[in-house]
C-alpha positions as CSV (number, residue, x, y, z in Angstrom):
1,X,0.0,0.0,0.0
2,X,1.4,3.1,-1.1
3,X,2.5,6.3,1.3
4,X,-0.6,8.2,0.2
5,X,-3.0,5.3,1.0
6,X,-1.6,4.0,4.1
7,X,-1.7,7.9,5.4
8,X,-5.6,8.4,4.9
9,X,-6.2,4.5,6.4
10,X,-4.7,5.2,9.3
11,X,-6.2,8.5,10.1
12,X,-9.3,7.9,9.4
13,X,-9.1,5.0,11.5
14,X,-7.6,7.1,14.5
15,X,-10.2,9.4,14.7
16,X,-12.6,7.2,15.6
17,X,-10.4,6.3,18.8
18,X,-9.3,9.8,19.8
19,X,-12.0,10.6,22.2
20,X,-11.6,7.5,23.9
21,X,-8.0,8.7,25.1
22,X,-6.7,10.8,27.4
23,X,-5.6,14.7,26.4
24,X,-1.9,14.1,27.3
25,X,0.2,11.4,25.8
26,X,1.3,11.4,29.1
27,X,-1.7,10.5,31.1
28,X,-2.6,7.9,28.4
29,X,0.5,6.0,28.7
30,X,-0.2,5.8,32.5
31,X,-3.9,5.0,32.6
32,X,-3.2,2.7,29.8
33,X,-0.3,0.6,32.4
34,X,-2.2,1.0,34.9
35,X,-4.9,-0.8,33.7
36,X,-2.6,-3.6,32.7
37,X,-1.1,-3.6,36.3
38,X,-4.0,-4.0,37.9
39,X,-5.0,-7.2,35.4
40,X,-1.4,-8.5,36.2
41,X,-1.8,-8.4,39.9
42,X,-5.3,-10.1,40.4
43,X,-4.0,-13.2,38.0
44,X,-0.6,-13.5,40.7
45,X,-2.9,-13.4,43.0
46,X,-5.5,-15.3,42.4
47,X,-4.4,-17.9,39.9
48,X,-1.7,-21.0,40.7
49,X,-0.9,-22.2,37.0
50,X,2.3,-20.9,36.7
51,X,2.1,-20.9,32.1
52,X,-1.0,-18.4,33.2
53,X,0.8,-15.9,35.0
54,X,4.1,-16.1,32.5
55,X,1.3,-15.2,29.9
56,X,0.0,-12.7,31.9
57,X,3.5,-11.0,32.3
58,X,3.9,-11.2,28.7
59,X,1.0,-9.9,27.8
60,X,2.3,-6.8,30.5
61,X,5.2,-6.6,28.3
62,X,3.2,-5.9,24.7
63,X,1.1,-3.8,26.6
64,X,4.1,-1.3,27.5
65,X,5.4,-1.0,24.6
66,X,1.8,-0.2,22.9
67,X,1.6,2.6,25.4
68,X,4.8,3.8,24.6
69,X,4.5,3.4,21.2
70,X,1.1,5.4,21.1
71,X,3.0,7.9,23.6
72,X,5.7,8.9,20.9
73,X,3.4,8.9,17.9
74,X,0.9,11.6,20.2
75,X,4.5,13.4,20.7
76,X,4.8,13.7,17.4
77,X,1.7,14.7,16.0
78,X,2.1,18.0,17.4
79,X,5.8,18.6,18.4
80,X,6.5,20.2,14.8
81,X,3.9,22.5,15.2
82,X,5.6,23.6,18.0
83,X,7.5,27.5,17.9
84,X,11.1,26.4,18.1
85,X,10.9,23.1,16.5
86,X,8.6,23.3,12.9
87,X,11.2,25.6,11.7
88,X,13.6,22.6,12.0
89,X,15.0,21.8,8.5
90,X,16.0,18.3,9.7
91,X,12.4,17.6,9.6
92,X,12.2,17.2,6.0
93,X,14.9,13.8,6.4
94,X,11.9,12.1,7.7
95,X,9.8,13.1,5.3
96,X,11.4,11.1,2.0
97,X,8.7,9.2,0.1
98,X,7.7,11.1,-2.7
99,X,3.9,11.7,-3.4
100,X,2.3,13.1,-6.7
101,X,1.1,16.9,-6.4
102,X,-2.7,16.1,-6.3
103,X,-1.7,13.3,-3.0
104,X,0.0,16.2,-1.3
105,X,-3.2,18.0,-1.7
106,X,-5.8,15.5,-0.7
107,X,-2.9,14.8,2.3
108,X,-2.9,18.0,3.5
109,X,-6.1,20.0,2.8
110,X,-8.9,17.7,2.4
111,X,-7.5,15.7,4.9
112,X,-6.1,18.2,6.9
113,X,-3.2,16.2,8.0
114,X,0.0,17.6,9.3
115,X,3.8,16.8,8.9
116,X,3.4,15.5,12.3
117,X,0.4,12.9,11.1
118,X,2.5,11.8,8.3
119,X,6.2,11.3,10.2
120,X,3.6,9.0,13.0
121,X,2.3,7.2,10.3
122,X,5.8,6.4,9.4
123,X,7.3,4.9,11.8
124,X,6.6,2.7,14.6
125,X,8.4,3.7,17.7
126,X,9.0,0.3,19.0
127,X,13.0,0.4,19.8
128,X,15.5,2.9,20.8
129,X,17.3,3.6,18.0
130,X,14.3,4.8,15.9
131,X,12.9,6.6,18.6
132,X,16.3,8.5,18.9
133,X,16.3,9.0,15.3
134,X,12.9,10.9,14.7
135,X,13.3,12.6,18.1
136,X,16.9,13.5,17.3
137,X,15.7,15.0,13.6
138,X,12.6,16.8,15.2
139,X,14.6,19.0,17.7
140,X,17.8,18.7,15.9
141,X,20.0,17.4,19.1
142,X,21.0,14.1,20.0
143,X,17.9,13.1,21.7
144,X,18.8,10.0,24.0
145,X,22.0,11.8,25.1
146,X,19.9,14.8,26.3
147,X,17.5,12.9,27.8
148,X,19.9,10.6,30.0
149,X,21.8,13.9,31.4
150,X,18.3,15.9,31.9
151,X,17.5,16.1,35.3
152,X,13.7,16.0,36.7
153,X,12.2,17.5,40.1
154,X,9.4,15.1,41.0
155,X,6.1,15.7,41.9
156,X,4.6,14.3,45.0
157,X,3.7,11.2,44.1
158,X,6.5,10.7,41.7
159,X,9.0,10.9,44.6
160,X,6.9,8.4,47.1
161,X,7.8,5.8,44.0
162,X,11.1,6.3,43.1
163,X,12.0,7.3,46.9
164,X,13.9,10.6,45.5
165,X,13.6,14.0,45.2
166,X,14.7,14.3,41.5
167,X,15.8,11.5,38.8
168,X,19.0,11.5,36.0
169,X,18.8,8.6,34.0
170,X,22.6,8.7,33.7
171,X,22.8,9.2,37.3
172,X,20.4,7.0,39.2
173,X,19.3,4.7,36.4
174,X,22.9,3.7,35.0
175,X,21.8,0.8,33.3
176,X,18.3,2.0,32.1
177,X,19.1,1.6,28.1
178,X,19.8,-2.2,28.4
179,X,16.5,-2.3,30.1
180,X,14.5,-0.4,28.0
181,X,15.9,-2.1,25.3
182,X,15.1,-5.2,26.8
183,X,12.0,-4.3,27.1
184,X,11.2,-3.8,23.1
185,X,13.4,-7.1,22.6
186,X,11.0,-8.8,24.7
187,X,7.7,-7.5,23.0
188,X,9.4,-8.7,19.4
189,X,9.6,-11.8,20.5
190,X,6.4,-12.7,22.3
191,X,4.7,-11.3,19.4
192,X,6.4,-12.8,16.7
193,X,7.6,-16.3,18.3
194,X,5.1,-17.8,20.4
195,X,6.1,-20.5,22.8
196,X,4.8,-21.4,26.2
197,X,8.1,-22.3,27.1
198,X,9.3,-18.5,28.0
199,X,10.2,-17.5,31.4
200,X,10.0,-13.7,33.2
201,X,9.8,-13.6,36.7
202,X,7.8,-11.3,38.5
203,X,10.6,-8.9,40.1
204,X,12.3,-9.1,36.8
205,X,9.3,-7.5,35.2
206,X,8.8,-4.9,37.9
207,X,12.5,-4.0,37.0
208,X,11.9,-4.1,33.9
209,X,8.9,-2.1,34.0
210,X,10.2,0.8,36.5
211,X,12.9,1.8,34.1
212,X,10.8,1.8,31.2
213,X,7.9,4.5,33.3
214,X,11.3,6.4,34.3
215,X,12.3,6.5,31.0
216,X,9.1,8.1,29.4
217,X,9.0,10.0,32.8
218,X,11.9,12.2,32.0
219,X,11.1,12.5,28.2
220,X,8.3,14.0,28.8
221,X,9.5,16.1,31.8
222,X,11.4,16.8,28.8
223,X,9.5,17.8,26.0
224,X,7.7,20.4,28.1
225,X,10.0,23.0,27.7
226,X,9.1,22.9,23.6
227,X,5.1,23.2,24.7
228,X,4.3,26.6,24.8
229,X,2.4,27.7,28.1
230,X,-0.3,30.0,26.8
């Protein structure tokens, strides 16, 4: 399916969901996980068959990176819109396919899509490396760099759970892009290979987990200085 196609499919098909998420990318990729977490818990709880609960835990897995995934792509949307970033000629590298002149304006006038729609349409957002490529092309920096060295002042709530005041990746999270990574590695294969002979344990995924919400935690702690406030 061609660029042009594939563009008007998918919004069309993501308006009819919008209302049914939260404003903020951030608040839906928390309600989203927290959901999840509370499905995860009841089945430790109340179920013994131990292939039940490593399905659960994998499901847990997809889940997070769905919610990420959805995060980044809501990022996007409207990041380029954004004073300070749409005049960002490193945009256009993500913007390569070439479309005839009447696509462009069907696209973008009858459609009344974005560059942001069409750069989320694009790409997936389910490992690092491509996350750190849009991002990096979008605000023209070295995006996981900055965002490992950014330091965060936590709310209330935010320093009851992590049991600090403020969080560095680079500093209190050393290890957290092996983590994260792991994270994506582990949703590629659950999806893609099943077997019911996997293993994650619980602490492992809580681990696993608390680095990932960290992670999105300071990007998005990060991001806000692009948002205008009025």
């Amino acid at each position: 399916m061609k660029l042009f196609e594939r563009l008007i499919q998918k919004k069309r098909k993501e308006l009819k969901f919008l209302h049914k998420r939260e404003i903020y990318p951030l608040d839906s990729f928390r309600i989203k996980n927290f959901y999840a977490i509370q499905i995860l818990i009841i089945i430790e709880k109340h179920t013994k068959d131990r292939k039940i609960k490593i399905e659960a835990r994998k499901n847990f897995i997809i889940n997070c990176v769905t919610a990420t995934e959805v995060y980044f792509k809501d990022i996007v949307k409207v990041l380029p819109e954004f004073p300070g970033v749409k005049d960002n000629e490193k945009i256009q590298e993500l913007l390569k396919e070439k479309v005839s002149l009447w696509e462009a304006y069907v696209l973008f006038k009858e459609e009344n899509l974005k560059i942001g729609d069409v750069i989320a349409s694009n790409f997936s957002f389910q490992n690092l490396e491509e996350i750190d490529y849009v991002m990096s092309k979008i605000l023209d920096l070295k995006f996981l760099d900055h965002i490992e060295n950014h330091k965060v002042y936590l709310d209330k709530d935010d320093k009851e759970y992590y049991g600090m005041k403020t969080l560095c990746l680079k500093a209190d999270l050393p290890e957290w892009r092996s983590y994260v990574a792991k994270v994506f590695n582990l949703r590629h294969d659950f999806v893609h290979h099943v077997s019911f002979k996997d293993r994650i344990g619980f602490q492992r995924l809580g681990i696993l987990w608390e680095h990932l919400d960290a992670f999105i935690t300071v990007v998005d702690n990060f991001i806000l200085q692009y948002i205008p406030t009025e």
